[in-house]
C-alpha positions as CSV (number, residue, x, y, z in Angstrom):
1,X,-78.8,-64.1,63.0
2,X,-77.2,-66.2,60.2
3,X,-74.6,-68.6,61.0
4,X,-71.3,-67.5,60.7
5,X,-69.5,-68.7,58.0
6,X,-65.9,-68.1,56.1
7,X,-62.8,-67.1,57.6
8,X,-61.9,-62.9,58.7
9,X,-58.9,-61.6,59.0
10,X,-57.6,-58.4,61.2
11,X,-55.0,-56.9,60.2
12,X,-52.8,-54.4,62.3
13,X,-50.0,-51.9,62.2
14,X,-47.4,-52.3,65.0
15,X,-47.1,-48.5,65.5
16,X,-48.2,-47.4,69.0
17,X,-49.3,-51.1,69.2
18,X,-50.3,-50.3,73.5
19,X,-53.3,-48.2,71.4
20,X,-54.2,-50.5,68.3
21,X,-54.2,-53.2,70.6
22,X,-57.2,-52.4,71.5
23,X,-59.2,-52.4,68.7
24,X,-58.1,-56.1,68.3
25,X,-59.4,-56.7,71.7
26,X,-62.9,-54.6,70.9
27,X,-63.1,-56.6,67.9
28,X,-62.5,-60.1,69.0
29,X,-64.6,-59.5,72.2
30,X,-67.7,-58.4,70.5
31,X,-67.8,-60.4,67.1
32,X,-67.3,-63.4,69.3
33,X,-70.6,-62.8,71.1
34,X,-72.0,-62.4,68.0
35,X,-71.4,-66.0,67.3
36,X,-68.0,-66.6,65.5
37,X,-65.6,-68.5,66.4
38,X,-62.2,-68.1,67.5
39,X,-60.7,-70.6,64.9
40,X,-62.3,-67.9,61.8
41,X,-60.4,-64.9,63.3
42,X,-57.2,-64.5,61.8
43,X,-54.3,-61.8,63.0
44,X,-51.7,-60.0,60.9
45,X,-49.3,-57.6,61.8
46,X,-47.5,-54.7,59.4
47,X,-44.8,-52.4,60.7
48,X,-46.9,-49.3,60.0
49,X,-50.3,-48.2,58.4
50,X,-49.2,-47.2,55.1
51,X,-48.2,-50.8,54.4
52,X,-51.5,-52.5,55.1
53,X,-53.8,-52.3,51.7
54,X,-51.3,-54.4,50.0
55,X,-51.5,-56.5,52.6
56,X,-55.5,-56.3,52.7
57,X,-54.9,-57.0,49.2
58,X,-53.1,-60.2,49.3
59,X,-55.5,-61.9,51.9
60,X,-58.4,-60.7,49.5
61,X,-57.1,-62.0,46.7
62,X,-55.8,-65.4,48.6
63,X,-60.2,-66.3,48.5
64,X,-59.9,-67.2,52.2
65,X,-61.6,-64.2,53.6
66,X,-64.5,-63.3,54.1
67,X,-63.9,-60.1,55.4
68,X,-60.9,-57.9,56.9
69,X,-60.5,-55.6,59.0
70,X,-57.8,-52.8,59.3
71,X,-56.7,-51.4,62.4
72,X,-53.8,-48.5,62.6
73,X,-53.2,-44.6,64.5
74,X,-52.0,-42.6,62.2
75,X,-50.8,-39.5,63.6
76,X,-48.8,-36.2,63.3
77,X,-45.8,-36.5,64.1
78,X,-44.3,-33.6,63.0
79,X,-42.2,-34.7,59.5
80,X,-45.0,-35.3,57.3
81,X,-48.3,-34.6,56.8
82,X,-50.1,-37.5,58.3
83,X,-53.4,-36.3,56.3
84,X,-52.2,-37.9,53.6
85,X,-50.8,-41.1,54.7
86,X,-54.3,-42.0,56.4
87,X,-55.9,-40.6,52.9
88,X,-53.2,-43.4,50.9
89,X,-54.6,-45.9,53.6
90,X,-58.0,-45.4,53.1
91,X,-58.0,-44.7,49.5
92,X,-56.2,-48.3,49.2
93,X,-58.7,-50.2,51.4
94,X,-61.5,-48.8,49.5
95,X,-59.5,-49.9,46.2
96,X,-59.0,-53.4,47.5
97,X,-62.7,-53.8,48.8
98,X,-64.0,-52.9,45.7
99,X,-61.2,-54.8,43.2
100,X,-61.7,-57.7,44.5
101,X,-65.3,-57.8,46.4
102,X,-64.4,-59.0,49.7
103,X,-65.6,-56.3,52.5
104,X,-62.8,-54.5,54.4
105,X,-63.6,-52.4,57.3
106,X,-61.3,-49.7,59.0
107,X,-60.5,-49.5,62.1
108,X,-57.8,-46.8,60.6
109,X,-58.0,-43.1,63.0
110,X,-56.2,-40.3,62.7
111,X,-57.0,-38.2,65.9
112,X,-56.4,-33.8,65.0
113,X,-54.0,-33.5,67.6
114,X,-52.1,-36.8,69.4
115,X,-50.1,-36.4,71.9
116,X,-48.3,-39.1,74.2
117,X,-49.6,-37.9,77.3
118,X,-51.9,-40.0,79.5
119,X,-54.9,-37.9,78.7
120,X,-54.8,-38.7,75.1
121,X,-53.7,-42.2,75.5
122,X,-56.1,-43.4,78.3
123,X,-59.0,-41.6,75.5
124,X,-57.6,-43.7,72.6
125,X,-57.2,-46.7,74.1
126,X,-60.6,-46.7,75.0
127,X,-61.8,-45.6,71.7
128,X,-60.0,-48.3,69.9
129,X,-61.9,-51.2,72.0
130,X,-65.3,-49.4,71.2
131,X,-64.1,-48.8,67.6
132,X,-63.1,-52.7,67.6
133,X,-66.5,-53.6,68.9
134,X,-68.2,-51.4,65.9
135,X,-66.1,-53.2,63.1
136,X,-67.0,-56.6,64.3
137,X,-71.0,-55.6,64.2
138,X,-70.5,-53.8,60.7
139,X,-68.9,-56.9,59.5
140,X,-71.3,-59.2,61.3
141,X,-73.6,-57.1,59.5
142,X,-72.4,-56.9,55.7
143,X,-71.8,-60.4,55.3
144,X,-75.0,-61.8,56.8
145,X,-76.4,-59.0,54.3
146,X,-74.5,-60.5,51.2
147,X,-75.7,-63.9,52.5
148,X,-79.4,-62.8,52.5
149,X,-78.8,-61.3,49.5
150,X,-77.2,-64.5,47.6
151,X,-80.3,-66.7,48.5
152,X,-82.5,-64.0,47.3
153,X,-81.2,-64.5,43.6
């Protein structure tokens, strides 16, 4: 592995925070083991998920990151059609990624159906420490891949 180098960033919506949590955890846990250190992980927090590309945006363009990483549930709650805020939120981490060439990965799920219940919650609470875990190794990943890439030219 190549040594871990540059600052990330994590960044987080608030809403049904007991859940998203969890992919913080996931993340931490595993890109940790894979050899960064605490002092390069940075956390951010926005009220929902809608409101975190600009915010992806504004560490990307700040040149301290690295990488970020978005975590949010986005899910039907009955008033709008939650297809399409996850769509804006993806779309917009996509945008920022490629405006401004500094990786972001998504930690950003929108389960079908999502209902408070302890069924659903015990399954996506686990998921989002998996998912966590899986962002950390695809970010692990991409930058030790732009690294090798860089020396190559």
């Amino acid at each position: 592995m190549v040594e871990p180098t540059g600052q990330i960033a994590f960044v987080q919506a608030t809403w049904h925070r007991n859940i998203v949590d969890q992919a913080r955890e996931g993340f931490t846990k595993r890109i940790l083991e894979l050899g960064y250190s605490a002092d390069q992980l940075e956390y951010f927090e926005v009220p929902g998920a809608f409101e975190i590309p600009l915010k992806a945006k504004r560490l990307a363009l700040s040149g301290r990151y690295a990488a970020i990483v978005a975590s949010a549930l986005v899910v039907n709650g009955g008033i709008y059609r939650h297809e399409f805020v996850a769509s804006a939120v993806i779309d917009g981490l996509m945008r920022v990624q490629l405006d401004t060439d500094v990786p972001v990965f998504s930690v950003v799920l929108t389960p079908h159906n999502f209902h408070e219940h302890d069924e659903h919650v015990n399954y996506f609470h686990a998921h989002f420490v998996k998912k966590g875990a899986e962002a950390a190794e695809a970010c692990v990943n991409t930058l030790e891949g732009y690294r090798s890439f860089a020396k190559q030219q």
